[in-house]
C-alpha positions in Angstrom: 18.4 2.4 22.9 22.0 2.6 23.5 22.3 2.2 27.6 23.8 -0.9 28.2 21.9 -3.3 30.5 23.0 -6.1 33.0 20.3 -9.0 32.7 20.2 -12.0 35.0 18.8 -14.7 33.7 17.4 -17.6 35.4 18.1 -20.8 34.5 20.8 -22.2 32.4 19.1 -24.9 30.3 18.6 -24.7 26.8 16.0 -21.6 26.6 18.0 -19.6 29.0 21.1 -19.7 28.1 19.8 -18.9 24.6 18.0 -15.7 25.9 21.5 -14.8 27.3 23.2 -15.6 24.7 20.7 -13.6 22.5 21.2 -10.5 25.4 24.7 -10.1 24.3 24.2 -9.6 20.8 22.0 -7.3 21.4 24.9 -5.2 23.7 23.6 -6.1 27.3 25.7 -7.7 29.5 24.3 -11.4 30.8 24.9 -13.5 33.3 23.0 -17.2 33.9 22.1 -18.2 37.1 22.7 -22.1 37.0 21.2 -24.7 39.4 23.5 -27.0 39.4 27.7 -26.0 39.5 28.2 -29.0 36.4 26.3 -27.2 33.9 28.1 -23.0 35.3 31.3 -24.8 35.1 31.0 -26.3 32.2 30.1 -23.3 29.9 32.4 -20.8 32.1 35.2 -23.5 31.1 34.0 -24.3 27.7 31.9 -21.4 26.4 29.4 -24.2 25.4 26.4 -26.1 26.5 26.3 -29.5 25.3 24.4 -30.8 27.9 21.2 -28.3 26.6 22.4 -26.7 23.6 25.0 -29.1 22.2 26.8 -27.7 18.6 26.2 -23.7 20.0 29.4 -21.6 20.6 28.9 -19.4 23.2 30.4 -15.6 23.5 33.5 -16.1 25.6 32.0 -13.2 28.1 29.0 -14.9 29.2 29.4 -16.7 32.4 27.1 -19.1 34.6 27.1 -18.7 38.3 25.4 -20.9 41.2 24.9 -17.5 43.3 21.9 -16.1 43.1 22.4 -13.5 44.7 25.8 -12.5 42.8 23.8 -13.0 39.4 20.9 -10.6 40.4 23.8 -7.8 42.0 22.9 -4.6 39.9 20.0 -6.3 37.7 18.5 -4.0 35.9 16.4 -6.5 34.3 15.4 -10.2 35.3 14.7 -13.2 32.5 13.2 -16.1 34.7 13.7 -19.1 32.2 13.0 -22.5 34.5 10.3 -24.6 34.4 7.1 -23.9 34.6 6.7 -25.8 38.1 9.7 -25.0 39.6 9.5 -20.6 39.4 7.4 -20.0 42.8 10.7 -21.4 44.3 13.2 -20.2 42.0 11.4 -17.0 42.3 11.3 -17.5 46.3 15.4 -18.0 46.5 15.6 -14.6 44.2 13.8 -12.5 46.5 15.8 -11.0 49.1 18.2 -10.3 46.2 16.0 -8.8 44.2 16.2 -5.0 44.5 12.3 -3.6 43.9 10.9 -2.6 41.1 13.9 -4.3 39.1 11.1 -5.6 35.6 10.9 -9.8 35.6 9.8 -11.4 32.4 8.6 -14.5 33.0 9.7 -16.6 29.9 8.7 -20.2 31.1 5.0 -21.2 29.9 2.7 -23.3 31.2 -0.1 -23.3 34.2 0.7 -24.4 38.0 -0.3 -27.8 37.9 -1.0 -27.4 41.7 -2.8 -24.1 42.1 -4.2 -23.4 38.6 -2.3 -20.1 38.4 -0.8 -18.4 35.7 3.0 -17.6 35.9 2.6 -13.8 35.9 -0.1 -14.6 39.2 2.4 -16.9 40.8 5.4 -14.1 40.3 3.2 -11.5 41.9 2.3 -13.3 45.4 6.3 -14.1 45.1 7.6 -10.7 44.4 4.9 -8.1 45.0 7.3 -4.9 44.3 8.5 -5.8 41.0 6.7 -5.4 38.0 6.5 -8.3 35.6 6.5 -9.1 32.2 5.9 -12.3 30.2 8.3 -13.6 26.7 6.2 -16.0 24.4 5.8 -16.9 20.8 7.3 -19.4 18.1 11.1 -20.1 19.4 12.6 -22.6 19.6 15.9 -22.0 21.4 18.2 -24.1 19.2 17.0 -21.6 16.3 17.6 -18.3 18.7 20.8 -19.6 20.3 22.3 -20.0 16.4 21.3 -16.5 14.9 17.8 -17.7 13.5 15.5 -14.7 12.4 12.7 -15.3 15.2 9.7 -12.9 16.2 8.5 -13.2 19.9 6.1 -11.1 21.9 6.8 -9.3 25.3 3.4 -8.2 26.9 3.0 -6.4 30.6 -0.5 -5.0 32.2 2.0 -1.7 31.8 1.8 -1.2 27.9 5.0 1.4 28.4 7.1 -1.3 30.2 6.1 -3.7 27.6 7.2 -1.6 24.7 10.7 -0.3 26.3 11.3 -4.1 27.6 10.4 -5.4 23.7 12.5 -2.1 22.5 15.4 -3.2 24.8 15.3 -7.1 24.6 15.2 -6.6 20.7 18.6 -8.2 18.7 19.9 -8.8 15.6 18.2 -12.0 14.9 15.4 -11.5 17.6 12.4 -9.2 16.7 10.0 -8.4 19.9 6.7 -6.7 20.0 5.0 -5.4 22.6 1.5 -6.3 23.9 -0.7 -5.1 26.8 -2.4 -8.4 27.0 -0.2 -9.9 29.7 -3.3 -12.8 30.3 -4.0 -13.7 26.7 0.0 -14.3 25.9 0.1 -16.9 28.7 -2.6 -18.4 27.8 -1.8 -19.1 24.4 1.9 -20.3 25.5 0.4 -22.5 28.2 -2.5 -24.5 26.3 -0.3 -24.9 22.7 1.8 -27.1 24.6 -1.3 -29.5 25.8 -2.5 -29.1 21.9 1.0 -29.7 20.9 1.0 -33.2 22.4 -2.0 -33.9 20.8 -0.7 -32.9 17.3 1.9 -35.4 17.9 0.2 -38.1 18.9 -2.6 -37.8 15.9 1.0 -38.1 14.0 2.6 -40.7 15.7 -0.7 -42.9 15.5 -0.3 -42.5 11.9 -3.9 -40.6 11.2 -2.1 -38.5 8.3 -1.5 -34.7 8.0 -5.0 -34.1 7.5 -6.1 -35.2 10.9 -3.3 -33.5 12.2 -4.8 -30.0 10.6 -7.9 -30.8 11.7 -6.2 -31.2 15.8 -4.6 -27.6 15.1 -7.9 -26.1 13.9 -10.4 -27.1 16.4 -7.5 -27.2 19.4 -7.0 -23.3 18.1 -10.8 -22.9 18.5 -10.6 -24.3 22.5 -7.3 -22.3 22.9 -9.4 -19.1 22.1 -12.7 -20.3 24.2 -10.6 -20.5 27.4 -8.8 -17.4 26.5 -12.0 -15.5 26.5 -13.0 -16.9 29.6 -9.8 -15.5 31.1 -10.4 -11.8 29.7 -7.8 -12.2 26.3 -8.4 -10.4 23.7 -9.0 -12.2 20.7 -5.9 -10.3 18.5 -3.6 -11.6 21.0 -4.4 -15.3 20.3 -4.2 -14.7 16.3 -0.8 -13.3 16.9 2.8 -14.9 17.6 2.2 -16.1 21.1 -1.1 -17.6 19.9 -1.8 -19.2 16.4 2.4 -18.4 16.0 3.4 -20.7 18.4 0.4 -22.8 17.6 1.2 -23.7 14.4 5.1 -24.2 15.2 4.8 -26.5 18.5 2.1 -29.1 16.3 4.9 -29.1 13.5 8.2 -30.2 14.1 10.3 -33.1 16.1 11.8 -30.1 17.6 9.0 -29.4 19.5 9.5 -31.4 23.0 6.0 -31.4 23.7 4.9 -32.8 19.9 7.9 -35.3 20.1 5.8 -36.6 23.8 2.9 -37.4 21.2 4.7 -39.0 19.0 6.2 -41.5 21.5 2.4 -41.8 23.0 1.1 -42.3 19.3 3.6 -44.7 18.5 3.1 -46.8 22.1 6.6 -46.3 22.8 8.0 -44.9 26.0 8.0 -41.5 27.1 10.6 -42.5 30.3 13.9 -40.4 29.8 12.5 -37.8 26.9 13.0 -34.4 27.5 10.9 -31.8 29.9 7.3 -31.4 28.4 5.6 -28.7 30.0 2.3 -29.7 28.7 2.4 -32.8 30.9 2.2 -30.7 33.3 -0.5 -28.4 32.3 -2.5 -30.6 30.7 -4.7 -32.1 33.9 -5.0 -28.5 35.6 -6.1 -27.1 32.2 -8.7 -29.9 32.0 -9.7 -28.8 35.3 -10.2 -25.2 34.8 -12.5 -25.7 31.8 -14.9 -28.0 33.6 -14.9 -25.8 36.3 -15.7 -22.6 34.2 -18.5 -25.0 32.1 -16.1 -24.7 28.7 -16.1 -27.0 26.2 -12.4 -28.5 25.1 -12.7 -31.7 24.1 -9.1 -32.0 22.9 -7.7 -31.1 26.2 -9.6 -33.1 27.4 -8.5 -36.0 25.7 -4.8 -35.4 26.2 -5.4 -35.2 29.7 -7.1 -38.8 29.5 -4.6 -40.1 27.4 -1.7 -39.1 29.7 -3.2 -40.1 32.5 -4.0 -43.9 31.6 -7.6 -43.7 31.0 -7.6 -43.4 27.3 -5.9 -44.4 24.3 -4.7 -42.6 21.5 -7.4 -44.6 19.3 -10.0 -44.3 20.9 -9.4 -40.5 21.8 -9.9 -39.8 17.9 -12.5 -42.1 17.7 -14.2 -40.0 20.0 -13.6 -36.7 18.7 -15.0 -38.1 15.4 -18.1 -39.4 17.0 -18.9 -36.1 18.2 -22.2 -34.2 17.7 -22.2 -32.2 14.3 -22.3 -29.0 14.6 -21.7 -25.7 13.0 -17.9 -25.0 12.8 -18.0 -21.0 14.4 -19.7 -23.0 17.6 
């Protein structure tokens, strides 16, 4: 599609200012909507964000403003990329801004720790008249932000606004498909960041890779019984917002969420390390599945573990000590 777009983008950390950086290769224009004037000025004065994405040069046109309202003037598409915990307000301030039916795509991932929603439910009590959209897979924005081949998926209850969004937000290095499964993709974005911690702390504890496999395996198992329970479709969690991001949250450092395990597998302190969303999800996801009867022992234990009440020993010792069973239960 040639029609060039203007995208707003929400939040000028390190996975949004990626996604706008990633919006003007692919011929949009882009503008981040910063919270704070350190970080606009900064990369409006710089064309860099070393504060999020130190070593990335960014293109001279993008800038970073503190107005929302001047970000979202003319919008013909919205990326909301802040936290998890902080889009019912970010979302709130964007309103009266917002023209209708101007497409959001909710890009953050994670559960309101408060309310039990998903983001797409919190974005549609928040902005009734515009249709929404959610980004997830395996990504990390260091790799995006420097040119990295990477394969996400776009999903939307609207199938057609999911395929011309994918078809739109599509770039050189950044490969989106389309899905209709708008529940199933934030599920899978939300819990892998709960397993994720786990991964890391079964690796930080120094259990061995094998352990760590075993974490992936059975944590993909609870990651598709709770998707089920929420209507998923099973193709959707063996895809790249799934098993994809899955496997590459439990695997590297650069995962902030499996570098939180490692610190709590290691007994070292977690004060001052970066945002983990799965902090946050972790106790409201543990709450939904006893509520619904499921069986997740590994959330479970994460959410033990972070709260105090269990260590990282014991946790596996646990999980070992489990009744046998057969493994498709």
């Amino acid at each position: 599609m040639s029609e060039t777009w203007n995208i707003a983008v929400l939040g000028a950390g390190a996975w949004g200012t990626a996604l706008a950086l990633t919006a003007r290769r692919g011929g949009h224009k882009a503008t981040l909507w910063a919270r704070d004037a350190e970080t606009a000025h900064a990369i409006n004065r710089t064309h860099a964000n070393s504060r999020y994405l130190p070593g990335v040069k960014l293109d001279p046109s993008l800038a970073a403003l503190t107005d929302i309202t001047a970000v979202l003037d003319g919008a013909h598409c919205v990326l909301a990329a802040t936290p998890a915990q902080t889009l019912c307000a970010v979302l709130g301030t964007a309103h009266d801004a917002l023209a209708p039916n101007v497409p959001v795509v909710l890009c953050a991932k994670g559960i309101e720790r408060e309310t039990g929603r998903l983001m797409s439910e919190v974005a549609r009590e928040v902005l009734p008249q515009n249709p929404l959209a959610a980004l997830s897979g395996p990504s990390f924005a260091a790799d995006v932000a420097a040119g990295l081949p990477t394969a996400v998926t776009i999903a939307a209850h609207d199938g057609a606004l999911a395929a011309e969004l994918a078809a739109r937000l599509s770039a050189p290095n950044l490969r989106c498909y389309s899905s209709g499964d708008l529940v199933g993709v934030e599920i899978g974005g939300a819990l892998k960041n709960v397993l994720a911690i786990a991964a890391g702390a079964t690796s930080g504890a120094g259990f061995g890779a094998s352990a760590v496999a075993a974490i992936i395996t059975r944590g993909f198992v609870e990651l598709r019984r709770i998707g089920a329970a929420f209507g998923a479709q099973p193709e959707t969690l063996m895809g790249l917002s799934g098993l994809g991001d899955l496997v590459l949250t439990c695997s590297s450092a650069q995962s902030r969420n499996f570098s939180y395990g490692l610190a709590l597998g290691r007994g070292e302190s977690v004060e001052g390390l970066p945002l983990a969303e799965g902090v946050y999800t972790a106790g409201i996801a543990a709450k939904i599945v006893r509520e619904r009867g499921l069986e997740a022992p590994i959330i479970g234990s994460v959410t033990e573990i972070l709260e105090g009440r269990l260590t990282v020993d014991a946790a596996m010792k646990a999980l070992l000590a489990r009744p046998l069973k057969s493994e498709v239960e």
